[in-house]
C-alpha positions in Angstrom: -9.9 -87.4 -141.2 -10.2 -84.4 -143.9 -8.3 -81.3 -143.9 -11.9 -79.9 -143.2 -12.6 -81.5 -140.4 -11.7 -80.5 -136.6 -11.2 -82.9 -134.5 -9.6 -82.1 -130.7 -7.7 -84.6 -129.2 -8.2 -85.4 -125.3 -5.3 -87.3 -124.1 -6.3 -89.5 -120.4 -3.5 -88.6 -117.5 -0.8 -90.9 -117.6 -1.3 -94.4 -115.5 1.3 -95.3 -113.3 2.9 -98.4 -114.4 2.5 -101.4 -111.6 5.2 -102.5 -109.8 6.2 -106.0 -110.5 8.1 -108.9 -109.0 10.6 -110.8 -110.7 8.2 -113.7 -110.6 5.3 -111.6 -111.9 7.2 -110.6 -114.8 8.2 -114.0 -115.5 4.4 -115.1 -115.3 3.2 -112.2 -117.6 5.8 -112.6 -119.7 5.9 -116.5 -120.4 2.0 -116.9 -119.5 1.2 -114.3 -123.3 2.5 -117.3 -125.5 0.3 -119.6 -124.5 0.0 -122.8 -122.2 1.4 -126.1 -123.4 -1.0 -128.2 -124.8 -0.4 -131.2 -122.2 -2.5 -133.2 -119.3 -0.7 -130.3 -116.9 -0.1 -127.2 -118.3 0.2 -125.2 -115.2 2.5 -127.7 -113.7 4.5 -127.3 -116.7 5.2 -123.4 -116.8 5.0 -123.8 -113.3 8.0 -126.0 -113.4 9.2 -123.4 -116.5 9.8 -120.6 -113.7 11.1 -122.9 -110.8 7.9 -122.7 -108.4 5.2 -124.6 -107.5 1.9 -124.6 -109.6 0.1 -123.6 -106.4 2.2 -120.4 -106.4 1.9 -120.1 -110.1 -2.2 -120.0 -109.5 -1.7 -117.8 -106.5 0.3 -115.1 -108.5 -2.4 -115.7 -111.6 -5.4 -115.6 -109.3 -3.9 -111.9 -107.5 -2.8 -110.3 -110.9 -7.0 -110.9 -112.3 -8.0 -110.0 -108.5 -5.6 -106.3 -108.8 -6.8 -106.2 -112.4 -3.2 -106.2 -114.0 -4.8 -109.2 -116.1 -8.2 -108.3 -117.3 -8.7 -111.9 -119.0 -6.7 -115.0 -118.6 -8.4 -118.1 -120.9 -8.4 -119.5 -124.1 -9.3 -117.6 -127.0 -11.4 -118.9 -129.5 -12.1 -118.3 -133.5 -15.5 -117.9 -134.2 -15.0 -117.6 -137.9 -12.5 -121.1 -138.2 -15.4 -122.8 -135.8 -18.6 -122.1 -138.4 -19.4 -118.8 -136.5 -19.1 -115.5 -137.7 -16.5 -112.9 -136.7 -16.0 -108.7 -137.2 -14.7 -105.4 -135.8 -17.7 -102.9 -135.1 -17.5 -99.1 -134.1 -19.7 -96.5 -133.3 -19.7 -92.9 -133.4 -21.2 -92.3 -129.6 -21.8 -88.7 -128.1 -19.6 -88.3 -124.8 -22.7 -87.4 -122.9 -24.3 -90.8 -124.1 -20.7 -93.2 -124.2 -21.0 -94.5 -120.8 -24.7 -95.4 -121.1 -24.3 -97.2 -124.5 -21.1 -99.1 -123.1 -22.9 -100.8 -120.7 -26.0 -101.9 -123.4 -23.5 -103.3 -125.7 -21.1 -104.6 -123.3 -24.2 -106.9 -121.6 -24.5 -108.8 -125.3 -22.8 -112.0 -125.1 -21.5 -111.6 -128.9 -19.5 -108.4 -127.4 -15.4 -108.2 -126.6 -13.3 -106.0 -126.7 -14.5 -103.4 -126.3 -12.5 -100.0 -126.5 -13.2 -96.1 -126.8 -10.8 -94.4 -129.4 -9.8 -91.2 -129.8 -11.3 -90.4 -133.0 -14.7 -90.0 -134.7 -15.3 -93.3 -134.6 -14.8 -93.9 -130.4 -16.4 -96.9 -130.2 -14.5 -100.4 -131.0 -15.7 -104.0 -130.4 -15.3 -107.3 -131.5 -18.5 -109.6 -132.7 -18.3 -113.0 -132.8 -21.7 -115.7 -133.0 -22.2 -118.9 -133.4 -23.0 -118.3 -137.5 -22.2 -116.1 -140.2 -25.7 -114.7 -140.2 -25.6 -114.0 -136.3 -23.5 -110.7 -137.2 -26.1 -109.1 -138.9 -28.6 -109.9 -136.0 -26.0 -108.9 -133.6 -25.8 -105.6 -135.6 -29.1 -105.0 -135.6 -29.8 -105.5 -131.4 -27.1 -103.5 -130.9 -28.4 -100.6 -133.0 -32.3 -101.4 -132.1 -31.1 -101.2 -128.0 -28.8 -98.1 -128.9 -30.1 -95.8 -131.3 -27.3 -95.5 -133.2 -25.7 -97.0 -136.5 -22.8 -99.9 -136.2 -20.4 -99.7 -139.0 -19.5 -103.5 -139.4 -15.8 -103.8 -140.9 -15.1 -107.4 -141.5 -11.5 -108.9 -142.2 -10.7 -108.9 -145.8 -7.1 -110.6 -144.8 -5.9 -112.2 -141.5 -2.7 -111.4 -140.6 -1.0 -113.2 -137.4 1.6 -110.5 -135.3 1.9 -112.4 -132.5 1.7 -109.1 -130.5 3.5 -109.7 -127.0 4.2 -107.1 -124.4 7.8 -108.3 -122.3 7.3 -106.7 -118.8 
């Protein structure tokens, strides 16, 4: 952002943070580094946290059902996989966010997708079977939209490993 530009920041109220057991914690926590890569993996953690892996399930299947976990399943790399991968925004009026949210989150090449506070408030992921299927992906999205996507592809991968202890 320039010096000349004004931008005003609208901050959301504060959500309450969810109450969690000690075996929901446990879950969460042990659950973001992955699941073994055996013939039973939910036996296994489930045999990790001392319970059964019908009670493991049973906590998973409430968590996505409350909406604490948005997404539990594998994730995939389009780009290592032949396909083709990129972060997209989009500078959306307020008036029109909601509306254009709902186009681009119906497109199957479409995840993550976050408003921002910034010019900018629009943030997604694209990934497609090919290279090329960006640009085409690109394209829908501004044809079915009316406005631009600025297409910022990864110039260097880093790995975090980003995990939030509960």
């Amino acid at each position: 952002m320039s010096a000349t530009t004004e931008h005003t920041t609208h901050r959301a109220p504060a959500t309450p943070q969810p109450e969690f057991t000690a075996l929901e914690r446990a879950i969460i926590n042990r659950l973001q580094y992955g699941l073994p890569l055996t013939r039973t993996p939910y036996q296994d953690v489930a045999d990790e946290l001392g319970v059964s892996e019908s009670t493991l399930i049973q906590h998973l299947e409430a968590l996505l059902a409350q909406g604490i976990l948005t997404r539990f399943g594998p994730m995939f790399h389009a780009g290592e996989m032949g396909g083709g991968l990129t972060l997209a925004a989009m500078r959306i009026p307020d008036e029109a966010f909601q509306r254009v949210t709902e186009i681009v989150n119906r497109l199957p090449e479409v995840a993550h997708n976050y408003r921002r506070e910034h010019d900018l408030n629009m943030w997604f992921v694209l990934a497609t079977e090919s290279p090329e299927g960006i640009n085409e992906a690109i394209e829908q999205i501004e044809t079915l939209t009316g406005y631009p996507v600025y297409n910022m592809p990864k110039e260097k991968e880093f790995h975090v490993h980003l995990h939030f202890e509960v």
